[in-house]
C-alpha positions in Angstrom: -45.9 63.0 -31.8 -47.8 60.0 -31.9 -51.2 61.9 -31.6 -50.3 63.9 -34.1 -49.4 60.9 -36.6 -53.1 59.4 -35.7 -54.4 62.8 -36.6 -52.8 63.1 -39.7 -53.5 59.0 -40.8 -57.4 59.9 -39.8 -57.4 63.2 -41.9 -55.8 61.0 -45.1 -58.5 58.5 -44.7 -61.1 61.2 -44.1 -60.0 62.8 -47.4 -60.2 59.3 -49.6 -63.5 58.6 -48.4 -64.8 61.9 -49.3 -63.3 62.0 -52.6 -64.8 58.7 -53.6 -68.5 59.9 -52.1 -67.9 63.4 -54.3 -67.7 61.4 -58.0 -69.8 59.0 -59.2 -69.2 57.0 -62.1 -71.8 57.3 -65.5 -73.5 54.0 -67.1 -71.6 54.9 -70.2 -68.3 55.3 -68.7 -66.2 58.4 -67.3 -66.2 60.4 -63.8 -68.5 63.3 -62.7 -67.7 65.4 -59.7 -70.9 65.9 -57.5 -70.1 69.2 -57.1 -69.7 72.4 -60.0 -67.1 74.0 -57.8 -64.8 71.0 -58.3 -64.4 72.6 -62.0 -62.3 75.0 -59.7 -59.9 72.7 -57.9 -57.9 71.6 -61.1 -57.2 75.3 -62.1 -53.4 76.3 -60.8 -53.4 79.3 -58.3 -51.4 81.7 -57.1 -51.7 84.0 -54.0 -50.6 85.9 -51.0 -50.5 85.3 -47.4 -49.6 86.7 -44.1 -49.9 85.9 -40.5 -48.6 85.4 -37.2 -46.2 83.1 -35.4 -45.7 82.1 -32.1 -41.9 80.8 -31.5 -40.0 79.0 -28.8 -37.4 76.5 -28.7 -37.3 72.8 -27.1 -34.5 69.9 -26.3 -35.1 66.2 -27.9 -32.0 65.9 -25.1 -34.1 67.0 -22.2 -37.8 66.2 -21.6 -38.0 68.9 -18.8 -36.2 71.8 -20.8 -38.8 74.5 -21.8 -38.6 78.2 -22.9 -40.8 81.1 -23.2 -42.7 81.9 -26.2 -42.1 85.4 -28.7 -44.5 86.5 -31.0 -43.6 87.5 -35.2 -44.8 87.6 -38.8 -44.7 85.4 -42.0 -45.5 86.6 -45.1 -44.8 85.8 -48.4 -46.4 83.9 -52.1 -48.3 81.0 -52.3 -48.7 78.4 -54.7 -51.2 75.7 -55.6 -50.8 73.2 -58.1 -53.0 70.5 -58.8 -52.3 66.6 -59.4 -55.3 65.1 -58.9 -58.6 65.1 -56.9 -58.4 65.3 -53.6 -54.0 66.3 -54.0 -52.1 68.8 -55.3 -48.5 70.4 -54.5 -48.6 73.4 -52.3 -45.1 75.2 -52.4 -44.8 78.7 -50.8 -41.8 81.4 -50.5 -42.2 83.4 -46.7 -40.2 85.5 -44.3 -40.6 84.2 -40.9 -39.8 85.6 -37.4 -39.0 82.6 -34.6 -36.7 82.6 -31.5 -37.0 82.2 -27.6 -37.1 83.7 -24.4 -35.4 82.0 -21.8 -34.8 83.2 -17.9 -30.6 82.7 -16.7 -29.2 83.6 -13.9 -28.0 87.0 -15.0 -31.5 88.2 -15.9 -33.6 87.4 -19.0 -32.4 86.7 -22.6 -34.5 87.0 -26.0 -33.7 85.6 -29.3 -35.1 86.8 -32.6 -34.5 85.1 -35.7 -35.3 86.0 -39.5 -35.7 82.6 -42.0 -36.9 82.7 -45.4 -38.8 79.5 -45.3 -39.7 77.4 -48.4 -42.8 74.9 -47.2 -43.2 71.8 -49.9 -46.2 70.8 -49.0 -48.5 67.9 -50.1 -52.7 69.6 -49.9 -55.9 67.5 -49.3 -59.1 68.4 -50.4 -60.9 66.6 -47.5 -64.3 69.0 -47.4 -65.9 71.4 -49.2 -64.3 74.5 -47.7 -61.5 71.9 -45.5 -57.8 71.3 -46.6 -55.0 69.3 -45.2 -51.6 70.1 -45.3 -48.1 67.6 -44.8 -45.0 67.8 -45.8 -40.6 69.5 -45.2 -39.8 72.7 -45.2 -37.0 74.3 -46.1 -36.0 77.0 -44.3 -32.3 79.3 -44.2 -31.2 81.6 -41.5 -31.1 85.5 -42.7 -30.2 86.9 -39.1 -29.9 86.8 -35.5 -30.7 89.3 -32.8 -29.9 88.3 -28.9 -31.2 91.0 -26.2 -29.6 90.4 -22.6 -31.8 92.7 -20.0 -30.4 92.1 -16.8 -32.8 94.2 -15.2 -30.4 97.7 -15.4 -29.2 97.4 -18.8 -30.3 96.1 -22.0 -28.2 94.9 -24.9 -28.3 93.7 -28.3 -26.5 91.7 -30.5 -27.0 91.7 -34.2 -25.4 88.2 -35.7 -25.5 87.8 -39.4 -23.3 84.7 -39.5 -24.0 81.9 -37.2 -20.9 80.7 -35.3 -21.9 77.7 -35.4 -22.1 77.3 -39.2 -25.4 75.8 -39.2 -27.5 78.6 -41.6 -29.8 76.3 -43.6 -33.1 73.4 -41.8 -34.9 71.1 -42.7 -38.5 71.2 -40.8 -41.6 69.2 -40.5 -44.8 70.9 -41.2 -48.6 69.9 -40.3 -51.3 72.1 -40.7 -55.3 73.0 -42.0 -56.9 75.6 -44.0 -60.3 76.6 -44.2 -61.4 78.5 -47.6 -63.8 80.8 -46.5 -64.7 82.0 -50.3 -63.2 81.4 -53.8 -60.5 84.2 -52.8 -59.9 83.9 -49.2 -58.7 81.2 -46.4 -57.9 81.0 -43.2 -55.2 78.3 -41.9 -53.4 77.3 -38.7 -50.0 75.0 -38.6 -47.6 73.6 -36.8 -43.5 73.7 -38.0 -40.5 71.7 -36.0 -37.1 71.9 -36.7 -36.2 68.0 -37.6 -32.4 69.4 -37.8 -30.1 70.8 -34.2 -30.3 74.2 -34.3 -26.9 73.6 -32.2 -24.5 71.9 -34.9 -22.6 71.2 -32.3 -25.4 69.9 -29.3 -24.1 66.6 -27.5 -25.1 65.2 -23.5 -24.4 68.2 -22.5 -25.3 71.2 -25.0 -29.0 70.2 -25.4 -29.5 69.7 -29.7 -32.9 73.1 -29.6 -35.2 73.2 -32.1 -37.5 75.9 -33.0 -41.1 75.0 -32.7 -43.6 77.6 -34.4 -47.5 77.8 -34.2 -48.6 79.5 -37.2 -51.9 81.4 -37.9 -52.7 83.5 -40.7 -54.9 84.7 -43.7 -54.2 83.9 -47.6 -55.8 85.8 -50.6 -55.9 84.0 -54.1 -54.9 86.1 -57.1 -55.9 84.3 -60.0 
């Protein structure tokens, strides 16, 4: 967590540095970007994206407790609204697969879970073609689907209510985007779960998290 705090504070910096070499300031007064496609960046966008996530779950009980990975989708609208050079507010609306694998002693269990995810995030110009992105994420619990394979049978539960009450998260996100062209980028992130996805965790119910790597392709549509 630390790295990733240096990483971000170096990025911020980065991004300030490079917005002050990008204007310049005329004799008679006023602000010039050095760049024409800067005209772009205070023009409000909207767009799609999709991509793929890979899910598992850890313990902030248990240093040692791991779980396998499962792959799934996100997809969903995109927003970009600009504040000012090198910021604006990046809000999106996505379906999201997560969940787990984990091995027990009566064979191997899989969790799939369906969110609608609502990332409020702050966006940092910090390139020509290089963005930065911080900030929550909202996210709510559509459904759950546990498979138990014991290795003769496999079965699955469907659970649209959680037992445990606990439907709606509040995440961290970190992440990057690269825009390839005018219409298209690429970006990768990184989402934790800064709320138990066990309401009820304690010393001895480990409080698990979901942890997703995201990867994944938007398209600009104004």
């Amino acid at each position: 967590m630390k790295k990733i705090l240096f990483f971000a504070i170096c990025l911020l910096v980065a991004g300030s540095v490079n917005a002050q070499r990008r204007y310049y300031h005329s004799p008679r007064g006023g602000s010039y970007a050095n760049n024409s496609n800067d005209d772009d960046f205070y023009q409000p966008k909207i767009g799609l994206e999709i991509g793929g996530n890979i899910a598992n779950q850890i313990s902030s009980n248990y240093d040692n407790y791991s779980s396998g990975t499962v792959g799934g989708i996100n997809a969903g609208l995109t927003f970009d609204l600009p504040i000012v050079y090198p910021f604006s507010f990046a809000p999106e609306v996505l379906y999201s697969q997560k969940g787990y694998q984990a091995r027990t002693a009566d064979g191997n269990f899989t969790q799939r879970t369906n969110f609608i995810d609502i990332p409020l995030l702050a966006k940092f110009k910090v390139g020509p073609a290089f963005n930065f992105l911080i900030g929550p994420q909202l996210s709510y619990l559509l459904s759950t689907t546990n498979t138990y394979d014991n290795g003769f049978d496999v079965t699955q539960e469907e659970n649209y209510e959680n037992r445990s009450g606990h439907k709606s998260y509040l995440d961290g996100v970190l992440g990057v985007s690269f825009d390839l062209n005018r219409w298209v980028d690429l970006h990768a992130r990184y989402t934790v779960d800064l709320d138990k996805t066990d309401s009820y965790g304690n010393t001895y119910v480990p409080d698990y998290r979901n942890q997703v790597w995201q990867i994944g392709i938007g398209f600009r549509l104004n």
